[in-house]
C-alpha angles and dihedrals in degrees: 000000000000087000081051096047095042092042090060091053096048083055094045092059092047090052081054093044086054105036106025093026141212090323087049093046090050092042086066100037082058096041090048104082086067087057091043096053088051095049089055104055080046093055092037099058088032085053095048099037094053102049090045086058096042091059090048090055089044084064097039104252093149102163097038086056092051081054110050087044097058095041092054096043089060087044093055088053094050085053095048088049088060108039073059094056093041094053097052095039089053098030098132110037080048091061096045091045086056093059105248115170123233083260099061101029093099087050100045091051100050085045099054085033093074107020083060092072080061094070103098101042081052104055089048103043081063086052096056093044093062094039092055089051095050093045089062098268114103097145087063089060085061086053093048101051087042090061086050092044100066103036086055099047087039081056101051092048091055102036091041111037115028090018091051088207088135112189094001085067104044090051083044079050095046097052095034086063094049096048078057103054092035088050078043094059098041087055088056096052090042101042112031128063097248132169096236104062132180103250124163114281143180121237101262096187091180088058082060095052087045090057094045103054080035093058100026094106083058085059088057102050099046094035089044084072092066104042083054085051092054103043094039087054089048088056101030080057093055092051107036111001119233093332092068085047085060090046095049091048090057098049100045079045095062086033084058098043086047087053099047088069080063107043087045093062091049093044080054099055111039092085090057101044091050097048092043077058113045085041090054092240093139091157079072105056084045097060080040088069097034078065090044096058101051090038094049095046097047096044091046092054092046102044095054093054097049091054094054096037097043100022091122085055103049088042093047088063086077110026135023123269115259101033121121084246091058098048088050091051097049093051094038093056085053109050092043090043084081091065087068091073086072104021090081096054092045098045091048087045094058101045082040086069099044088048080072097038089250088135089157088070100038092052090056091050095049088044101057103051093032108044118359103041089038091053092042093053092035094055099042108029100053076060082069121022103031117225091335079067083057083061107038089054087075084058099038080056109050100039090043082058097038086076087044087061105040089058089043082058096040093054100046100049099094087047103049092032103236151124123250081212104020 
């Protein structure tokens, strides 16, 4: 599902590279780390939220867990419907705050004008997706984002190509495809005979607070994307103007593509884990992490490969061979591609820890490879090494936080009763 999700937005942003061009590209690189931002305080509260009711299943709470589902539900909505008010209401002191030049203001603006209506079926169709996934049906979440997928991508070939609405279209495009995966997830829990159920609640707002610290590693991680994004477009526009913005957005893009197999994985992972747990199976988080070892390992080691060896073929999916974008891409893809030997251990060790409500752990982790290390190695090694210093700071962070997890996994293993290894 995540593959799926983060494959449709890599697409996305090549319909924008082709139709719009390198200054719409770069329009939508510099308007992400709002999205981002918004994605992670709808995963974070989606996250919490669904381990702390999967525990609550594991220990047949049944009801209690009815409860907690449909409050939280109503909650994300509300916040959706006020992440929509505040945007519009901020819209231009937002863009300028993001950076953009006097060349990609206007784009920028009629981009994040209209994306902002998609807040709240945002918020909920994550929501749903965790939800699906902890009710015993994680096939269904591949289905959902699908659907939304290609309503989303028809979307951006209409609106964008025979419509000639640029990047109007591709935010119509981009909110079109989540209504349809958040209409999608209300249909499964109305029409078919799930686990998880709406009953009548009460509005627990500690259980809030709970989901929140509990998922707030899960903020991180997904709002650390866009505070990359914005630092790295501060630094990418000193250097090379807004044609190091469009670079940078291609490489994070296919960085992005190459993690989602990871967080995917994790994403995956986190309901069982918290029901083994909460039902005392500790035999099965331990053959969880036997799998993990030998999957992290393999798809670390690949992915990295595929990224050096084919990296003029990946980059010529968004730009023409030959251009100067192209030649920054290419190079850029290859130096940060190192970082994915130690992104996957990393990833899986932050969600491990939220799966037992241990959210303090799992924030340092987060912390660490998505905002601290990266800012550490964004703000000196550019100093020494030019532009090739904006792209080894992916890989400073990640391998300065691989030694951080593996300690995090080796002191709670008494505690949570598992095997690093299985």
């Amino acid at each position: 599902m995540m593959v799926v999700l983060s494959l449709y937005y890599t697409i996305d942003a090549i319909f924008v590279a082709n139709f719009v061009g390198e200054e719409g590209l770069a329009a939508i690189n510099i308007a992400y780390p709002f999205q981002g931002i918004l994605w992670g305080f709808a995963v974070m509260l989606a996250a919490g939220s669904s381990a702390l009711v999967g525990i609550e299943m594991g220990q047949g709470k049944g009801t209690k867990a009815d409860e907690d589902f449909t409050f939280v539900c109503v909650f994300g909505v509300i916040l959706g419907l006020l992440w929509t008010v505040l945007g519009l209401v901020f819209l231009d002191p937002i863009v300028s705050f993001l950076g953009a030049t006097e060349v990609l203001t206007e784009d920028c603006h009629i981009f994040l004008s209209v994306f902002v209506w998609g807040c709240p079926v945002a918020f909920l169709g994550v929501l749903y997706e965790f939800f699906i996934r902890v009710d015993g049906h994680p096939a269904f979440t591949i289905a959902l984002y699908v659907a939304g997928g290609i309503v989303h991508l028809g979307l951006d070939i209409l609106l964008m190509g025979p419509l000639n609405m640029g990047l109007k279209g591709a935010a119509i495009a981009n909110i079109s495809g989540l209504a349809a995966t958040a209409f999608m997830g209300l249909a499964y829990f109305l029409l078919k005979d799930t686990r998880l159920n709406y009953r009548k609640f009460t509005c627990d707002w500690k259980y809030i607070g709970h989901s929140f610290v509990n998922g707030s590693p899960e903020l991180i991680n997904e709002s650390a994307g866009g505070i990359m994004v914005f630092f790295y477009n501060i630094i990418l526009i000193g250097m090379a103007g807004e044609t190091g913005v469009a670079a940078g957005a291609i490489v994070l893009q296919i960085n992005y593509l190459i993690l989602s197999v990871h967080i995917g994985y994790q994403v995956g992972c986190m309901p069982l884990i918290s029901y083994f747990y909460g039902a005392a199976r500790f035999e099965k988080i331990n053959r969880i992490m036997r799998y993990t070892a030998w999957y992290i390992a393999i798809a670390s080691v690949l992915a990295t490969v595929v990224c050096i060896v084919f990296a003029p073929q990946i980059t010529s999916v968004y730009t023409d061979r030959g251009t100067e974008l192209f030649d920054m891409s290419v190079y850029g893809l290859r130096v940060s591609s190192l970082s994915l030997l130690a992104a996957g251990i990393n990833i899986f060790a932050s969600g491990f820890f939220t799966c037992y409500g241990n959210g303090l752990v799992s924030s340092i982790i987060s912390i660490s490879s998505g905002i601290v290390m990266l800012l550490v190695g964004l703000f000196t090694l550019p100093h020494f090494f030019g532009i090739t210093g904006a792209w080894l700071a992916l890989v400073f962070a990640q391998f300065t936080t691989l030694t951080l997890s593996f300690a995090m996994m080796r002191k709670y293993r008494g505690r949570y009763h598992y095997k690093i290894f299985g």
